[in-house]
C-alpha positions, 0 to 999 in steps of 0.5 A: 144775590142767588138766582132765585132772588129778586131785586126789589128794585130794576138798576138802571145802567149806561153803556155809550156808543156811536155818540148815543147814551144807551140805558137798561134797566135790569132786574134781578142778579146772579142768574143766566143773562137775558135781553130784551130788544123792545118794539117801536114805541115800548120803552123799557120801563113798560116791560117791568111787569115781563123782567120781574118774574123772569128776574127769579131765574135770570138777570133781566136786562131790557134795552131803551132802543135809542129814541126811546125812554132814556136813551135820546137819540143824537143827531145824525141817528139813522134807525136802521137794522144796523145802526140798532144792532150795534147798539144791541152788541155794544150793550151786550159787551158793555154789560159783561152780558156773556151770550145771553138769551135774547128776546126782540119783540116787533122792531126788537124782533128784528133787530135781533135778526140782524144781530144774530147775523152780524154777531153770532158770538154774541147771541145765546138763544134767539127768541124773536116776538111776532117781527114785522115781516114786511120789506121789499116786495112784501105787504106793508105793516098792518098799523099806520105810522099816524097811529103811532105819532099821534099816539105821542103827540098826544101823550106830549100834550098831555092828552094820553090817559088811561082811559084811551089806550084802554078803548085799543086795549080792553084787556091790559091791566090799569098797571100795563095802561098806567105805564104806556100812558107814561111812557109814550112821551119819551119816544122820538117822533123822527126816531119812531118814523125813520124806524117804520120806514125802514120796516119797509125797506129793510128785508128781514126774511132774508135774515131770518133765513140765516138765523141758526135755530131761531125760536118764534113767538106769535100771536094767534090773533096778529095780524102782523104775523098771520098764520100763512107767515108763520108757515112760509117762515118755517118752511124757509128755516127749517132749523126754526120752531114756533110757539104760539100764543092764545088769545094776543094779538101782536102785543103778545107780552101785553095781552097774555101776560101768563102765556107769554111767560110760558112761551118763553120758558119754553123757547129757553129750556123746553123741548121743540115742536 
């Protein structure tokens, strides 16, 4: 298949590692390899509608973090920084991907901090969506753990419509609502908690320091990654650059689907600013 084709439909694809069954799904074929790393509670199924139109110039491959959509975690799974970046470099090297761009959105995003720094080999462009920058001695994430638990509490009992996530999210398309109401019941209540612990514990910005020539995506609106973070980020990397979003919050790839794909075409191939 050329680089401009489209596959009608995504391949789902198993890599094994640390006694986890790691699933992608990938979109696309025969152009330059692209990785998504997603956030805490997205799995990859939610992202079709990001990896289809990128799937015109790249072959898309989107990771179900494990604890997530098709990828159950085993026991003994501890969910930290480390533990999600060897699961990244394992399906890097499982897939044949050969230093692909890579985009982590929110927990994703850091991930990708920490596989950047572990395996640079690995890592082609890194482009890191509106990461939580809390950890040790910084101010906790803006959204509480409650919220994300009893969002798949519900969606376990049958209690998540459309209609609800779409008081949160007015602006998401009835495909984006469909595809989160689905979709919520596959994340691991344990996996989903010890993740939001470790936003606590674990310092990303020590990472982030390091990273050779990071891009970072951010939403005009978050509260995640406020303007006052975007600028201490800069100012610590100064190899970085930033590209903001218009009009999303921290669901940047949800809320301007548009501008979001814009941004990343430019994090890829376009010139810094």
């Amino acid at each position: 298949m050329s680089p401009g084709a489209l596959a009608q439909r995504p391949r789902s694809r198993f890599v094994e590692h640390g006694g986890a069954r790691l699933h992608t799904l990938t979109f696309g074929g025969g152009g330059p390899a692209l990785l998504v790393l997603p956030g805490i509670t997205s799995p990859a199924a939610v992202w079709d509608f990001v990896a289809e139109p990128l799937a015109r110039e790249h072959t898309v491959s989107v990771l179900d973090l494990r604890g997530r959509g098709r990828s159950p975690a085993p026991d003994g799974s501890r969910h930290t920084l480390a533990e999600y970046s060897a699961d990244a470099a394992a399906v890097i090297e499982g897939l044949a991907l050969e230093r692909p761009v890579v985009v982590g959105h929110s927990l994703g995003a850091r991930i990708l901090a920490a596989l950047a720094v572990d395996r640079p080999d690995l890592v082609g462009t890194a482009i890191l969506v509106d990461p939580p920058l809390c950890g040790p001695g910084r101010p906790p994430y803006p959204t509480p753990l409650g919220f994300y638990l009893d969002a798949i509490s519900a969606a376990r009992a049958g209690g998540v419509d459309v209609e609800r996530i779409r008081r949160d999210h007015p602006g998401w398309s009835e495909r984006q609502l469909r595809a989160r109401a689905r979709w919520l019941s596959s994340c691991d209540e344990h996996a989903v908690a010890e993740a939001y612990r470790h936003f606590h514990d674990e310092d990303f910005v020590s990472l982030w320091d390091r990273l050779a020539a990071p891009t970072l995506i951010y939403g005009s609106g978050s509260a995640v990654v406020p303007a006052a973070a975007v600028e201490e980020l800069l100012a610590r990397n100064p190899r970085a650059r930033a590209i903001a979003v218009e009009g999303a919050g921290h669901m940047i790839p949800w809320d301007q689907p548009e501008r979001f794909g814009a941004a990343l075409r430019e994090a890829i191939g376009g010139p810094r600013r």
